[in-house]
C-alpha positions in Angstrom: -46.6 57.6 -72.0 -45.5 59.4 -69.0 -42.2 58.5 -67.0 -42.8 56.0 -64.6 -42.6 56.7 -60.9 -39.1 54.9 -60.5 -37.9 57.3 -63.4 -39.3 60.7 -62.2 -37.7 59.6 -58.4 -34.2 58.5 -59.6 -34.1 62.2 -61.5 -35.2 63.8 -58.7 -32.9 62.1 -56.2 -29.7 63.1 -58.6 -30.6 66.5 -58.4 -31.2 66.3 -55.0 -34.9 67.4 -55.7 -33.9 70.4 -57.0 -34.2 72.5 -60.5 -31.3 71.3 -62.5 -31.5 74.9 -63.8 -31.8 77.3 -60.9 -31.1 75.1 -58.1 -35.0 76.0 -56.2 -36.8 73.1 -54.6 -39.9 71.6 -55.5 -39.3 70.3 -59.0 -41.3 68.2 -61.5 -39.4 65.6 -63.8 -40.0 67.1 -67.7 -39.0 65.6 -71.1 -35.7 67.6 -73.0 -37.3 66.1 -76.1 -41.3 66.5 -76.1 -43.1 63.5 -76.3 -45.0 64.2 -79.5 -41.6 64.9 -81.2 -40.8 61.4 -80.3 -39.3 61.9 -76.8 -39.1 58.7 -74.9 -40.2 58.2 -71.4 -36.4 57.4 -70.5 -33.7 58.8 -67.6 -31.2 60.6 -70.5 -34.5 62.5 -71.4 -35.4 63.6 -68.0 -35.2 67.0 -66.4 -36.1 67.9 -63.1 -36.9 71.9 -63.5 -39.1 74.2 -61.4 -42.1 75.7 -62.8 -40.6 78.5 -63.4 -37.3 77.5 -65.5 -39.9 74.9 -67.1 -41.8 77.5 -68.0 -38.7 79.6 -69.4 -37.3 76.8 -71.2 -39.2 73.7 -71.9 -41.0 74.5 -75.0 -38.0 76.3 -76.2 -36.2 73.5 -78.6 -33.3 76.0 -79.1 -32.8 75.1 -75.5 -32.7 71.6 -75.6 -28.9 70.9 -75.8 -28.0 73.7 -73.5 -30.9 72.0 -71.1 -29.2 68.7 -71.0 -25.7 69.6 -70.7 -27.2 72.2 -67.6 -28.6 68.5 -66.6 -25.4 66.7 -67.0 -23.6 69.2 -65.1 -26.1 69.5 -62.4 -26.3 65.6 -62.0 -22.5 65.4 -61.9 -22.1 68.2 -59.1 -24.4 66.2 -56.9 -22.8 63.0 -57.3 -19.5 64.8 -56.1 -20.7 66.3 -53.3 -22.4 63.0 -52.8 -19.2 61.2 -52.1 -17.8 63.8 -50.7 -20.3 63.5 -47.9 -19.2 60.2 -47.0 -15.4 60.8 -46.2 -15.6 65.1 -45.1 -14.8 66.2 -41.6 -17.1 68.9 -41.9 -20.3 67.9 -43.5 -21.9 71.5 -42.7 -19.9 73.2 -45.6 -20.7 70.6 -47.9 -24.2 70.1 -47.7 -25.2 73.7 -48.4 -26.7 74.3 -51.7 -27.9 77.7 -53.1 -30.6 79.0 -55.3 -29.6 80.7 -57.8 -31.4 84.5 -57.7 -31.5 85.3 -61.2 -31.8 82.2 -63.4 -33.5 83.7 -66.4 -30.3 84.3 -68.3 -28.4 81.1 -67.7 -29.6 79.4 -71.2 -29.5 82.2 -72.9 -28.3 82.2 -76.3 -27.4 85.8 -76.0 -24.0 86.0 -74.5 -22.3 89.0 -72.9 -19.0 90.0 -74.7 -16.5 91.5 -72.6 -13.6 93.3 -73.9 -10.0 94.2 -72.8 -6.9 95.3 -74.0 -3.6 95.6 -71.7 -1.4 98.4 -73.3 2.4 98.1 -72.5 1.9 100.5 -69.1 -0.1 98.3 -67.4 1.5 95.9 -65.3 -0.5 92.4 -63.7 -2.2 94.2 -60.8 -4.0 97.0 -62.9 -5.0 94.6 -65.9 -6.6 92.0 -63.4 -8.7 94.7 -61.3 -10.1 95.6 -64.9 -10.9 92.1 -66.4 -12.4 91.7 -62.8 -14.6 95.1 -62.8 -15.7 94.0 -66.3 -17.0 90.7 -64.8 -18.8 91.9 -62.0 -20.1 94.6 -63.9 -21.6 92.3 -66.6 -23.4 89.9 -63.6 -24.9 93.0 -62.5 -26.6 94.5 -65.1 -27.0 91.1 -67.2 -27.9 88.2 -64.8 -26.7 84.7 -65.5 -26.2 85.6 -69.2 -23.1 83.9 -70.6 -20.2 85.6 -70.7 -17.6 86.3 -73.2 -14.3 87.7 -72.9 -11.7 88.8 -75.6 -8.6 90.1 -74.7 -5.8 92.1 -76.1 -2.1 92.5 -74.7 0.1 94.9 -76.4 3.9 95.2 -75.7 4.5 92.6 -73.0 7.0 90.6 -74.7 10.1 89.4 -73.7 13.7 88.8 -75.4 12.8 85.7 -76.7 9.2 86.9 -78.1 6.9 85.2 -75.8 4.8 87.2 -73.3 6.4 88.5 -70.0 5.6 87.4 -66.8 3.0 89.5 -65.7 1.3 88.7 -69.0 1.9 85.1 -68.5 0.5 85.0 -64.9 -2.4 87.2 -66.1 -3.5 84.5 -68.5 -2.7 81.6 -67.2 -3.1 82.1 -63.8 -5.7 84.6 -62.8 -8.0 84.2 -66.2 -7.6 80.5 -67.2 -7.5 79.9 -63.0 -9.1 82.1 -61.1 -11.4 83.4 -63.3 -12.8 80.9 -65.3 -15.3 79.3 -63.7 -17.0 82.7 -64.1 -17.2 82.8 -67.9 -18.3 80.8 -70.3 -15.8 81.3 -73.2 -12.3 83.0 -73.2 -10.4 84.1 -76.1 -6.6 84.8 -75.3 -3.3 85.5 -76.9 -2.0 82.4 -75.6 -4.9 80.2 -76.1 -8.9 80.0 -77.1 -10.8 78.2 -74.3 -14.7 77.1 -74.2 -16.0 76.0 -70.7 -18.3 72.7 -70.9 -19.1 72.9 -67.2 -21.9 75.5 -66.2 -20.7 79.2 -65.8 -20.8 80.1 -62.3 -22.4 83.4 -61.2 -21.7 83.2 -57.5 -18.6 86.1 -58.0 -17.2 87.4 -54.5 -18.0 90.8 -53.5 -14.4 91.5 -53.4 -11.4 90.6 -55.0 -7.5 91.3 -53.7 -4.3 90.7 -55.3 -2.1 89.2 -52.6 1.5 87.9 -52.8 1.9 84.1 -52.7 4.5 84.2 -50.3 2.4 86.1 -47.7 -0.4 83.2 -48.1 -0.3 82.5 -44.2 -0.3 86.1 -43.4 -3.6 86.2 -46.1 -5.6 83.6 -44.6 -5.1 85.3 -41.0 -6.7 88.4 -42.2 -9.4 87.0 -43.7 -13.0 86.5 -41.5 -14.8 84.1 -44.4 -14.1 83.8 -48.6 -11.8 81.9 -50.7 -8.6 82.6 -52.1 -7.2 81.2 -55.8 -3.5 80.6 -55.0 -2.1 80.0 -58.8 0.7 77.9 -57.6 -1.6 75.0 -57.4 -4.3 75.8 -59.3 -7.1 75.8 -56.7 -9.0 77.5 -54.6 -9.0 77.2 -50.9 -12.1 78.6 -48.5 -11.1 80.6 -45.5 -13.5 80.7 -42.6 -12.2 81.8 -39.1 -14.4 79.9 -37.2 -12.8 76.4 -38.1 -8.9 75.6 -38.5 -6.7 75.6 -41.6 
């Protein structure tokens, strides 16, 4: 049987009628596990895609756990903003969703592996701009595709044998922080990490290396973008127009 009506619209309405995939309107509700495999006619096994991500992944079963947790995420996402519409000043910000451009690679199995050593010369500034490059680099000529990184730090250390600060701060802060939500896996020195949220493919046209203390002086400067301040482990948006 066919999802019922109530089904199909209770999908929809958590995606907020968009592809759980690509973000594009005009969606149709499809079964993660086909109906003649034995797929029931239930929510868990509902996806709202367009026909084009449909078309790209439904009949592809090595896409089916990689759909749902796309689903998950998706579903999750809009229940957040969902509140957050309820309580925000500003409702304008929130309520904007975007298509995403170039949704072909987003389940793919083939991931992007990224690569980078920091040789005892380099200080925090240089390493970062490179990781960074890398990243942007990979979006560019691979789409949505998964990304990998793997990276090597040599020298670094200090006197009691951990890494130095600069070291530290590139890993924790700007990599496992900033950086993060851009990849899907990250293998470290200090630590092995695997993302189970969606990778984000949204990067900023431009990235600058401020000092913290100057965050005031920062903000001023800027007309529209974010900025990661590591201290608290967020980002903030900047956007003239409105007060901060």
């Amino acid at each position: 049987m066919p999802f019922s009506e109530k089904i199909k619209l209770e999908a929809k309405r958590r995606s907020a009628f968009r592809c759980c995939v690509c973000q594009h309107l005009f969606v149709e509700v499809h079964h993660i596990m086909p109906q003649e495999e034995g797929g029931p006619d239930t929510l868990d096994n509902a996806a709202p895609l367009c026909s084009r991500c449909h078309d790209l992944y439904g009949d592809n079963p090595k896409k089916r756990k990689q759909l749902r947790e796309m689903r998950n995420y998706w579903w999750e996402l809009m229940a957040e903003r969902a509140s957050l519409l309820t309580t925000a000043d500003d409702l304008n910000e929130l309520a904007v969703v975007t298509a995403e451009p170039a949704p072909e690679g987003k389940l793919s199995s083939n991931a992007v592996v990224l690569y980078h050593c920091v040789y005892a010369h380099e200080g925090f500034d240089t390493a970062a701009k490179a990781i960074w490059e890398l990243v942007v680099e990979a979006q560019k000529s691979f789409p949505g595709k998964p990304r990998y990184l793997y990276l090597d730090i040599e020298g670094h250390k200090n006197k009691e044998g951990g890494f130095d600060h600069d070291m530290w701060e590139l890993q924790r802060h700007f990599i496992l922080g900033a950086l993060a939500r851009h990849l899907k896996l990250m293998y470290l020195p200090l630590i092995a990490v695997q993302r189970n949220k969606a990778q984000r493919n949204d990067l900023p046209q431009e990235m600058r290396i401020m000092d913290p203390a100057k965050l005031e002086e920062a903000i001023a400067d800027f007309d529209e973008g974010e900025i990661y301040v590591g201290d608290a482990d967020r980002w903030i948006k900047i956007d003239s127009s409105k007060n901060h």
